[in-house]
KOLFI-548822 format. One record per residue (C-alpha): residue in one letter; x, y, z; residue number from 1; chain. Coordinates in pm, 1 decimal, always signed. Layout:
REM KOLFI-548822
<'A',<X,Y,Z>,NUM,'A'> ...
//
This chain:
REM KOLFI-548822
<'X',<+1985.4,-3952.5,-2523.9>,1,'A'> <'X',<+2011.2,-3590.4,-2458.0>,2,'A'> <'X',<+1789.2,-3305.6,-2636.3>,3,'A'> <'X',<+1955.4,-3056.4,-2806.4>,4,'A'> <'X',<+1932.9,-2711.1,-2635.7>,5,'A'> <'X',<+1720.2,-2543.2,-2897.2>,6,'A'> <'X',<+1666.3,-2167.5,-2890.5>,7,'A'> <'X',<+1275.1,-2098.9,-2972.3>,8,'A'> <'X',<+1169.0,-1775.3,-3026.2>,9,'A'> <'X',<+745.5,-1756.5,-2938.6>,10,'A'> <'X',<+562.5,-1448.8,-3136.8>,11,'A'> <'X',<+177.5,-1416.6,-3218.1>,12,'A'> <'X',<+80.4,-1802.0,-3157.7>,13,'A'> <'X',<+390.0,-1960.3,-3342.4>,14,'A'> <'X',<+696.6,-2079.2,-3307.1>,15,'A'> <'X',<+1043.8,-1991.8,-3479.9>,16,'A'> <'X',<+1319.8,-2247.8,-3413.3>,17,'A'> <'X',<+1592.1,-2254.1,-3713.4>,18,'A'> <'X',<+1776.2,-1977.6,-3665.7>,19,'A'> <'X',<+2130.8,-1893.4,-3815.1>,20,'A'> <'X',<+2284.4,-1681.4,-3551.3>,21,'A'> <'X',<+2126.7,-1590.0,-3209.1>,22,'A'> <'X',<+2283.6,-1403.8,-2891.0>,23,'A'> <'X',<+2072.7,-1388.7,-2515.4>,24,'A'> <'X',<+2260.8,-1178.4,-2287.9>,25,'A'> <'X',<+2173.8,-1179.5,-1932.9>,26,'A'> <'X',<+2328.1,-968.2,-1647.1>,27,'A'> <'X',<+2196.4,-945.9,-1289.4>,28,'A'> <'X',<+2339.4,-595.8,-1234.2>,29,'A'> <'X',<+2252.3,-465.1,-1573.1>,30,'A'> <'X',<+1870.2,-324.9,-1591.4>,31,'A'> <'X',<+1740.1,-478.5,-1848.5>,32,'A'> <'X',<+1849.9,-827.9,-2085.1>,33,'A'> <'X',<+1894.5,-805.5,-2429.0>,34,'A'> <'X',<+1847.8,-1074.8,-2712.5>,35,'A'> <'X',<+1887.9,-1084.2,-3057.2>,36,'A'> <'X',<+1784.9,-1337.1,-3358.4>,37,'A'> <'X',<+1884.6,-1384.1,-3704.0>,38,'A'> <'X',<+1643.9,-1605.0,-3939.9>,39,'A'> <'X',<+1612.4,-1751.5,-4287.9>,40,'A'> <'X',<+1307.5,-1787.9,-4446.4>,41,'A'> <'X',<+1302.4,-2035.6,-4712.8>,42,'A'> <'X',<+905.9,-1952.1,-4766.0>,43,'A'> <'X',<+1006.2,-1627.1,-4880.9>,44,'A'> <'X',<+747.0,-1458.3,-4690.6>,45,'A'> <'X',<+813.2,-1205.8,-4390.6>,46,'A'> <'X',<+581.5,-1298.2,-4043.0>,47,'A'> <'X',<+331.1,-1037.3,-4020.9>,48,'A'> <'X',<+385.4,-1077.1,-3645.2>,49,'A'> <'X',<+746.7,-945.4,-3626.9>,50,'A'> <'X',<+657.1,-587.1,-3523.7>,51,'A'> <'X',<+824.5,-331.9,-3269.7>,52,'A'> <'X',<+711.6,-371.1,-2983.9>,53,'A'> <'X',<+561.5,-732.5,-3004.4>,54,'A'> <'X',<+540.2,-966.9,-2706.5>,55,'A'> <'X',<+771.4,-1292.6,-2709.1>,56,'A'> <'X',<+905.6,-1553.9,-2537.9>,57,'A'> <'X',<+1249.5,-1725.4,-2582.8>,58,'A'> <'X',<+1279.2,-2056.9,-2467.6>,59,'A'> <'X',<+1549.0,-2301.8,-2405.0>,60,'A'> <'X',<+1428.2,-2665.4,-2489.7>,61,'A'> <'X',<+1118.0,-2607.6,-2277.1>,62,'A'> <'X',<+1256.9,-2345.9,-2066.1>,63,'A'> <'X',<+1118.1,-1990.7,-2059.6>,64,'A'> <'X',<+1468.6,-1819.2,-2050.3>,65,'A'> <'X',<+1295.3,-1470.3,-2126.5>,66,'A'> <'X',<+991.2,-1262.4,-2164.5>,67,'A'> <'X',<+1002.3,-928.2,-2334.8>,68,'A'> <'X',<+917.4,-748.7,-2645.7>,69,'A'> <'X',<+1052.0,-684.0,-2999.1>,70,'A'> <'X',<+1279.0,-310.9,-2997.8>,71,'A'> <'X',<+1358.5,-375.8,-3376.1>,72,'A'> <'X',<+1269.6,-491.6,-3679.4>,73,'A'> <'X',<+1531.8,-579.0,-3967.1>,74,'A'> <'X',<+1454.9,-750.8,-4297.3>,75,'A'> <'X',<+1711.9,-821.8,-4563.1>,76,'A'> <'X',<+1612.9,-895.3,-4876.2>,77,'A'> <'X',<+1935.7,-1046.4,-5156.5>,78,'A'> <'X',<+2003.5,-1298.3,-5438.7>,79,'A'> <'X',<+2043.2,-1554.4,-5142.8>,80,'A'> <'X',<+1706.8,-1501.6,-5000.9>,81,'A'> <'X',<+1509.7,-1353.9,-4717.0>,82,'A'> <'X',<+1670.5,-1283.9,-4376.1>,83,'A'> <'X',<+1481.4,-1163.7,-4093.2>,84,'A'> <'X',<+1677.5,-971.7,-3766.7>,85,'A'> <'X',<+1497.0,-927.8,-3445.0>,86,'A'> <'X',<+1652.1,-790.7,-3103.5>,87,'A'> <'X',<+1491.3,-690.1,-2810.0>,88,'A'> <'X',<+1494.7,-652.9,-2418.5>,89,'A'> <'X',<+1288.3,-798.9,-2161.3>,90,'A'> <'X',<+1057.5,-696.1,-1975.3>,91,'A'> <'X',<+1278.9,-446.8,-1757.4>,92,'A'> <'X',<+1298.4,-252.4,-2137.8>,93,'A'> <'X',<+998.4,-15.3,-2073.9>,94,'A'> <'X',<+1154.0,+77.4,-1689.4>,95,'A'> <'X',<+1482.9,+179.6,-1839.0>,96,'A'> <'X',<+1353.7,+355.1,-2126.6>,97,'A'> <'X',<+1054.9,+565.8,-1942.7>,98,'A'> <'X',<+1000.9,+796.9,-1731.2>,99,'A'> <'X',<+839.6,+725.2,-1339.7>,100,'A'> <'X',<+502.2,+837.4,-1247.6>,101,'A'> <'X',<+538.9,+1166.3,-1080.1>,102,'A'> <'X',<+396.8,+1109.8,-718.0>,103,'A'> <'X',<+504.2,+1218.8,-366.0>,104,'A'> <'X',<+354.3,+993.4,-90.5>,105,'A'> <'X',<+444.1,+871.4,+331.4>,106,'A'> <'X',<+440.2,+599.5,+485.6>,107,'A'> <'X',<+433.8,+350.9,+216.8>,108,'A'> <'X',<+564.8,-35.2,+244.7>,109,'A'> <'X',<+819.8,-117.5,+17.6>,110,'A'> <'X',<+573.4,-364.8,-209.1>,111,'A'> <'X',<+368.7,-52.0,-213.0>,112,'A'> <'X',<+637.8,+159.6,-343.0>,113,'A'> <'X',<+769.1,-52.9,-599.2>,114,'A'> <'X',<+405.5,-92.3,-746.5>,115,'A'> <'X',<+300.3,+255.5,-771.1>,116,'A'> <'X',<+630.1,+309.7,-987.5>,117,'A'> <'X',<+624.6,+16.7,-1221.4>,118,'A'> <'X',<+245.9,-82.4,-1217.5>,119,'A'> <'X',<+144.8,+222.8,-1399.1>,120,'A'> <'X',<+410.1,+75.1,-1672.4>,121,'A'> <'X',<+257.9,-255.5,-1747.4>,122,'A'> <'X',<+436.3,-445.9,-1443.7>,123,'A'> <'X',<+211.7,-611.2,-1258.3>,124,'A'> <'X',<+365.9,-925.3,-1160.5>,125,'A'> <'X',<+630.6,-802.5,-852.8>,126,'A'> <'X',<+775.3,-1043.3,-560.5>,127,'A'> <'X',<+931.0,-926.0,-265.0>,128,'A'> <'X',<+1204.1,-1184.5,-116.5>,129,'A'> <'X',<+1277.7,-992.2,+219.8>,130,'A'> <'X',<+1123.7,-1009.9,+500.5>,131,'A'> <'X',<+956.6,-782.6,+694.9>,132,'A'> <'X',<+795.1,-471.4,+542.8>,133,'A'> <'X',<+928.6,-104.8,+704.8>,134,'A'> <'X',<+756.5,+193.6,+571.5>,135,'A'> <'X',<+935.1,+489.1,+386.4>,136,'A'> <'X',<+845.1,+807.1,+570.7>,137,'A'> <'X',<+890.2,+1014.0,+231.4>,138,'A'> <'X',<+895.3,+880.3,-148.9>,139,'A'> <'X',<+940.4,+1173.6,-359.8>,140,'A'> <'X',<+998.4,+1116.4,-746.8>,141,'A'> <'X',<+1163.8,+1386.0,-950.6>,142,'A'> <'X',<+997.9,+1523.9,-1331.3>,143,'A'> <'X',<+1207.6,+1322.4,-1645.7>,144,'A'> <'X',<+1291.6,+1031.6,-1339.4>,145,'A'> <'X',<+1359.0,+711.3,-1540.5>,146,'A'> <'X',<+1131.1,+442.7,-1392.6>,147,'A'> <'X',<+1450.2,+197.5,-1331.6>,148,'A'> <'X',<+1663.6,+476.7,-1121.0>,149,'A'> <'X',<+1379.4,+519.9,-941.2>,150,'A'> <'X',<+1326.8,+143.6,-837.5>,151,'A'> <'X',<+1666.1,+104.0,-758.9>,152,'A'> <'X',<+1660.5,+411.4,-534.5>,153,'A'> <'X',<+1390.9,+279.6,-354.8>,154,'A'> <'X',<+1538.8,-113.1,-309.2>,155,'A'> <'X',<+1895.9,-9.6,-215.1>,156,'A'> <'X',<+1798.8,+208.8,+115.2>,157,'A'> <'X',<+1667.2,-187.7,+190.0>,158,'A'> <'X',<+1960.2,-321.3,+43.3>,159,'A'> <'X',<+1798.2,-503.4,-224.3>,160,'A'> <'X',<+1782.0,-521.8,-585.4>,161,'A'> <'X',<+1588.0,-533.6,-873.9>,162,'A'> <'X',<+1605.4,-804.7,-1153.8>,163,'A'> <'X',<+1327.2,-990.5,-1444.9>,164,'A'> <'X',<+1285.0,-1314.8,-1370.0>,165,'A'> <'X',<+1231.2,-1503.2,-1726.1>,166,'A'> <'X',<+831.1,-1500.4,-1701.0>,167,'A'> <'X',<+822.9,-1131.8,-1652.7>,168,'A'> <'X',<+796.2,-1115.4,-1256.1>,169,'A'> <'X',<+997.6,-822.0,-1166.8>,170,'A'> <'X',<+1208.1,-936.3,-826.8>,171,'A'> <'X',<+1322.9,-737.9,-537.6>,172,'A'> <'X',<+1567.3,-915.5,-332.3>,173,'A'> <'X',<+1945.0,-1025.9,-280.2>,174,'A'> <'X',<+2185.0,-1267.4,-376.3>,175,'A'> <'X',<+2172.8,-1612.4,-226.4>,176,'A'> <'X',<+2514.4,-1620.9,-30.1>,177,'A'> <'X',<+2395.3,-1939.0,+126.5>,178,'A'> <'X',<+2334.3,-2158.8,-239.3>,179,'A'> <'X',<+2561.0,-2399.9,-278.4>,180,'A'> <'X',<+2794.2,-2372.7,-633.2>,181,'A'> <'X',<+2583.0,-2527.9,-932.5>,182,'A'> <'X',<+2897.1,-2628.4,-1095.9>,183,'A'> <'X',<+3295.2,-2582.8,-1076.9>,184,'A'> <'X',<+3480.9,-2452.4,-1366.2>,185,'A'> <'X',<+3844.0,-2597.6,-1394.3>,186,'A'> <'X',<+4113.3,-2465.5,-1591.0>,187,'A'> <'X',<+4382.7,-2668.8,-1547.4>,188,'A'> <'X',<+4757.7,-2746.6,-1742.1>,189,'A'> <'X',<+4700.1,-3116.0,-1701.8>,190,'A'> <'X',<+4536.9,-3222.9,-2018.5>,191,'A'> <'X',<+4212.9,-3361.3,-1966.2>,192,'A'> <'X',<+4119.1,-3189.1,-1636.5>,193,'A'> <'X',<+4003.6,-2883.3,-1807.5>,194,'A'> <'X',<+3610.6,-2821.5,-1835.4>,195,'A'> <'X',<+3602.4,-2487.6,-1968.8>,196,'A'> <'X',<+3739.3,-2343.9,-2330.9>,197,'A'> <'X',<+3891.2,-2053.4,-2216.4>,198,'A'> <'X',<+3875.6,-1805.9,-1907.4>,199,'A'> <'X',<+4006.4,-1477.4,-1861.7>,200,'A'> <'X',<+3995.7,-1231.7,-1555.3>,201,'A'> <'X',<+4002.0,-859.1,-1569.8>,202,'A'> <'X',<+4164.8,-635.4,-1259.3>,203,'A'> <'X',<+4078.4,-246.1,-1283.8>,204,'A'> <'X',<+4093.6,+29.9,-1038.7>,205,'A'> <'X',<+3859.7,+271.4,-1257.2>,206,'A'> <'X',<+3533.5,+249.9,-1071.1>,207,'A'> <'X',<+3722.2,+138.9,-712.2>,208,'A'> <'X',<+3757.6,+395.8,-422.2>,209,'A'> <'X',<+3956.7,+355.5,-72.4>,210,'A'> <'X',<+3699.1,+537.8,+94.8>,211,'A'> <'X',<+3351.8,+581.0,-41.3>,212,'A'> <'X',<+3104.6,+821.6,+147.8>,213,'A'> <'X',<+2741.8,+880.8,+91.7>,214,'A'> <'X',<+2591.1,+1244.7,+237.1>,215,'A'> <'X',<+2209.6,+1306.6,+277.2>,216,'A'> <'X',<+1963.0,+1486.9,+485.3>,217,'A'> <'X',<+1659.7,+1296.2,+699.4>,218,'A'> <'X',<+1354.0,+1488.7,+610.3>,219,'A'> <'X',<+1171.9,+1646.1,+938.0>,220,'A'> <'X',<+958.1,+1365.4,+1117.2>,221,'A'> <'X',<+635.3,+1439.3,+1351.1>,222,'A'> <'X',<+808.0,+1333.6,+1752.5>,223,'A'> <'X',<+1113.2,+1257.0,+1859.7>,224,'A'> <'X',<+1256.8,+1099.3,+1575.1>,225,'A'> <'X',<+1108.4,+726.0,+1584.9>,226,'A'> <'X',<+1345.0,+444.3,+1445.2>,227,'A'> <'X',<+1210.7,+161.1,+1175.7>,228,'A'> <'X',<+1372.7,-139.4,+1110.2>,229,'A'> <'X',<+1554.6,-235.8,+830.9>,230,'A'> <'X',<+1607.1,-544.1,+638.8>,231,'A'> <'X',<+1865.3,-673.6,+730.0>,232,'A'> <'X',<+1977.6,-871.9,+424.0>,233,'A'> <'X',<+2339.4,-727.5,+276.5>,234,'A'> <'X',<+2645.8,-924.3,+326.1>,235,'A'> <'X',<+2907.8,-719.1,+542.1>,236,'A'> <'X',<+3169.0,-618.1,+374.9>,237,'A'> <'X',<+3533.9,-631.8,+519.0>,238,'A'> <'X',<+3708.7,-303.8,+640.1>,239,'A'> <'X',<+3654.9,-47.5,+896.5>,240,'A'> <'X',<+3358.8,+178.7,+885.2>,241,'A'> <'X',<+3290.0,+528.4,+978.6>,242,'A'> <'X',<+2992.0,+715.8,+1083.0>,243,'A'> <'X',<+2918.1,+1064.4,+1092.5>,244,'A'> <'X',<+2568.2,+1206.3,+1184.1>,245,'A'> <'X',<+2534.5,+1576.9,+1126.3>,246,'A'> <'X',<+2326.9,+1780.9,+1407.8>,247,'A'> <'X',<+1954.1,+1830.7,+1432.1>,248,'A'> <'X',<+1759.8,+2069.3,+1318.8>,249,'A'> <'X',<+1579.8,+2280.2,+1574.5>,250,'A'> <'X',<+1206.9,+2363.3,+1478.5>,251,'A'> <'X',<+943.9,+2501.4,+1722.0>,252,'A'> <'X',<+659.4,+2280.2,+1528.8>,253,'A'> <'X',<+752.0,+1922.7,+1746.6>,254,'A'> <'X',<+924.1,+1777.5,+1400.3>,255,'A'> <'X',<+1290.6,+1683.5,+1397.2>,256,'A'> <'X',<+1530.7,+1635.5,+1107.7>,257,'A'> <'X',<+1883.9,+1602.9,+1019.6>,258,'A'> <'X',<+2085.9,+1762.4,+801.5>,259,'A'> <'X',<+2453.0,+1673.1,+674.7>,260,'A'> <'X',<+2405.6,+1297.7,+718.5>,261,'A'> <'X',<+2685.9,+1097.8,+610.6>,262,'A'> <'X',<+2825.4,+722.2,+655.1>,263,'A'> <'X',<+3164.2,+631.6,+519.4>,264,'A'> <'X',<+3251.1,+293.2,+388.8>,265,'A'> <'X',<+3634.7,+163.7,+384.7>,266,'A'> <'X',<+3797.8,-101.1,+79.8>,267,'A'> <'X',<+4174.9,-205.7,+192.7>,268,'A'> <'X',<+4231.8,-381.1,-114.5>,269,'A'> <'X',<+4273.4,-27.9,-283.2>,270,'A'> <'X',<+4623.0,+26.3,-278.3>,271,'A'> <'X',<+4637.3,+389.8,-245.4>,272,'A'> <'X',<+4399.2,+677.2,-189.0>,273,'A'> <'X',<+4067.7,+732.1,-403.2>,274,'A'> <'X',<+3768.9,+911.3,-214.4>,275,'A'> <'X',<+3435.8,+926.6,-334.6>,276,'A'> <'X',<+3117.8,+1102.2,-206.5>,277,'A'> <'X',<+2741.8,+1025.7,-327.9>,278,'A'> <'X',<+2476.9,+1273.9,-282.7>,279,'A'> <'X',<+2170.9,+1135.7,-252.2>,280,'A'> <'X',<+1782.3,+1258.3,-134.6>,281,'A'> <'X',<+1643.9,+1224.9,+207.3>,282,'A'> <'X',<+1640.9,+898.4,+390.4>,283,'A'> <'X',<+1434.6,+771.8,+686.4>,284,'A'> <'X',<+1664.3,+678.1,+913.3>,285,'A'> <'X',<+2065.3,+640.3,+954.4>,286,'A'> <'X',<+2047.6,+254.5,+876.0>,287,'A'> <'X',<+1889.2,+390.8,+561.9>,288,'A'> <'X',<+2210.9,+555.0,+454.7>,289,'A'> <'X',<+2427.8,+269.1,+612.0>,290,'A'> <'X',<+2242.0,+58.9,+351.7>,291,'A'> <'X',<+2327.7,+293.1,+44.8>,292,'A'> <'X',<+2689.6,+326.4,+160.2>,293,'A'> <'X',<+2740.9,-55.5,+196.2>,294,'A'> <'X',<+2595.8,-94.8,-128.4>,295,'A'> <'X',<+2723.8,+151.7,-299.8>,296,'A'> <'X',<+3080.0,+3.8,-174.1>,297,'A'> <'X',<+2979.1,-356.1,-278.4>,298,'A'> <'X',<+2905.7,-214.9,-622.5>,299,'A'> <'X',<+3238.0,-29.7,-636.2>,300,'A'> <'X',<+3444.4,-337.0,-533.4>,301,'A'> <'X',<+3236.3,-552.0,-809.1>,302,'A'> <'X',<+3317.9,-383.5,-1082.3>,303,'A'> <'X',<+3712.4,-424.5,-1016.4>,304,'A'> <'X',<+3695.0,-777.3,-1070.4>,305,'A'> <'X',<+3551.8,-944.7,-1406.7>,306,'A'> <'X',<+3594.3,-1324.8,-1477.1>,307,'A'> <'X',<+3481.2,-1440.9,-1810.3>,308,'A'> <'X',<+3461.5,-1823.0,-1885.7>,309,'A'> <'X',<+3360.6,-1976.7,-2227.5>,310,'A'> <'X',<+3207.0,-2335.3,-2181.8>,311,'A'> <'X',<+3024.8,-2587.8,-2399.0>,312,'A'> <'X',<+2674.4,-2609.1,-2389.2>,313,'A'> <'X',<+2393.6,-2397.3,-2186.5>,314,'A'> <'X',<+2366.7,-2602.3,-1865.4>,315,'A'> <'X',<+2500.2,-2728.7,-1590.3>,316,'A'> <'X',<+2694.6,-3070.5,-1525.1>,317,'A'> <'X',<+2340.4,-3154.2,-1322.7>,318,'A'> <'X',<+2156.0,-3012.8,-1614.0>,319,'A'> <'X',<+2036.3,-2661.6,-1458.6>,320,'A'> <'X',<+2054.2,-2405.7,-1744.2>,321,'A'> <'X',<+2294.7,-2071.2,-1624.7>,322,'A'> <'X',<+2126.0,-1796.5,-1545.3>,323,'A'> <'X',<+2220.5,-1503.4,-1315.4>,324,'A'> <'X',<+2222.6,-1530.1,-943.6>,325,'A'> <'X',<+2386.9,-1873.2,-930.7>,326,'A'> <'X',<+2704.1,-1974.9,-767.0>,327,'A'> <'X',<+3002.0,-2117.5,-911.1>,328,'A'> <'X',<+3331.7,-2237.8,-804.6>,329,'A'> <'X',<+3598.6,-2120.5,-1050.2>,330,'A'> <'X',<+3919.1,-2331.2,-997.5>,331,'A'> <'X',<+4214.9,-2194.4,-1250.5>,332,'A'> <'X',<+4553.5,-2283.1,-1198.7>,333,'A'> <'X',<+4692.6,-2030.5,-1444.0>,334,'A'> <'X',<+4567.2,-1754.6,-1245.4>,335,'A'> <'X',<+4611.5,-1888.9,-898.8>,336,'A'> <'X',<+4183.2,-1932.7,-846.7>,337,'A'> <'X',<+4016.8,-2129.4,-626.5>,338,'A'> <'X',<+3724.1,-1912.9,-524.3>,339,'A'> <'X',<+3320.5,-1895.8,-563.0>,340,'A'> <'X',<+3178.2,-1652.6,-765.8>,341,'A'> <'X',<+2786.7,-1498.4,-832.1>,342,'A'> <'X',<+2676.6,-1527.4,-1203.0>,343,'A'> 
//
């Protein structure tokens, strides 16, 4: 007999289970995951736990689906009784809201990086799912920098990216292009062959560019200009590419630099001209800004594309709840799909 997926919210030692309305997003592009509960209390009595800025947990059945912390407080009082709303973000909230640690530093790892931004902001628990460790020559944070822009920053010149995992670890990694699809989602016009209740798909140009080119500068370097490697763990994107490295800097004190830096990234699916250009800080090396430009261009291409799919239930046909990262194959013959697609 199966359990019933239960949402159960976990604040100051108890546990809150009946609720009348509850929504958990979860995005794995979006900095931080928001949630929001809705609860009756026939005891007439308002926990003296529910407080901003509380610590919970959200669970599914047993699952931890999220760790995070209460943003707001609501408490309705009527003729029908006592309601109490919470919302809240996980634990990604306190990078998007605040401001980095200001700090200037060489020749740092990329574990070290990450922790002396988010570390100083409660995060403590960090993995690092790439391998090899190159050093950044020059991390420079800017006055008012919010802590998340600043993380990302740092991962995309690896081509990675940040994410929560739902016990609070903060991730830096990739997608999995090599996980096999955790379920297939059929819309079909033959009754009984459908497994989802709806599905709808979104084309848009807005945010897509035929040619997308990122500019910096490579700070000056003691020697000749040594190169680090990068991880390499992007998927390639299809179309041509362009480079263009600017010329040297001449200085009489034995350090080199470039200025003018640039690497150009190429969609064909955009029908018709649309150039961008991103400015961004220095950068270590030119693989460095072939990383930014690649993902910039993956990021561009995303967001032209949206696929939306209402099914029953939390979890998988295996049983695996969804979550963000997973594969699935989305077979619709309305819309002529038959494709895999990242959560």
């Amino acid at each position: 007999m199966l359990m019933p997926d239960d949402i159960t919210l976990l604040l100051g030692g108890r546990q809150y289970s009946q609720w009348q309305r509850y929504r958990i997003d979860s995005d794995f592009l979006k900095g931080s995951d928001a949630w929001q509960l809705q609860l009756g209390l026939p005891d007439q009595v308002f926990p003296v736990d529910a407080v901003r800025g509380a610590p919970v947990k959200v669970k599914v059945r047993d699952e931890v689906i999220l760790t995070g912390r209460i943003d707001s407080v609501r408490r309705d009082v009527s003729r029908k009784g006592l309601v109490l709303q919470l919302s809240g973000r996980d634990m990604a909230a306190i990078l998007v809201d605040c401001a980095a640690p200001i700090f200037s530093a060489r020749q740092l790892t990329l574990d070290e990086g990450i922790a002396a931004i988010v570390r100083p902001l409660g995060i403590t628990r960090i993995r690092i799912q790439a391998q090899g460790m190159t050093r950044h020559d020059s991390i420079h944070l800017e006055p008012g920098e919010r802590a998340w822009d600043a993380l990302v920053k740092l991962a995309s010149g690896r081509g990675l990216w940040p994410w929560m995992d739902p016990d609070g670890t903060l991730v830096i990694g990739g997608p999995d292009y090599t996980a096999p699809p955790v379920a297939t989602l059929v819309l079909s016009r033959e009754p009984g062959k459908s497994n989802v209740m709806s599905l709808s798909d979104t084309h848009n140009i807005q945010g897509c560019y035929s040619e997308l080119t990122v500019m910096a500068q490579n700070h000056a370097l003691p020697g000749e200009g040594e190169k680090f490697a990068v991880v390499d763990v992007s998927a390639p994107l299809e179309g041509d590419v362009s480079v263009d490295d600017g010329p040297e800097m001449a200085d009489t004190s034995g350090e080199t630099g470039h200025y003018n830096r640039s690497h150009t990234e190429h969609d064909p699916t955009v029908p018709y001209y649309r150039p961008q250009i991103i400015i961004t800080g220095d950068i270590d090396n030119r693989q460095q800004l072939e990383y930014k430009a690649r993902k910039a261009m993956a990021d561009a291409r995303l967001s032209g594309l949206d696929i939306i799919a209402q099914v029953s239930g939390h979890r998988t046909p295996s049983g695996e709840l969804y979550k963000p990262g997973q594969r699935v194959r989305v077979v619709s013959e309305p819309h002529g799909i038959d494709a895999v697609y990242f959560l």
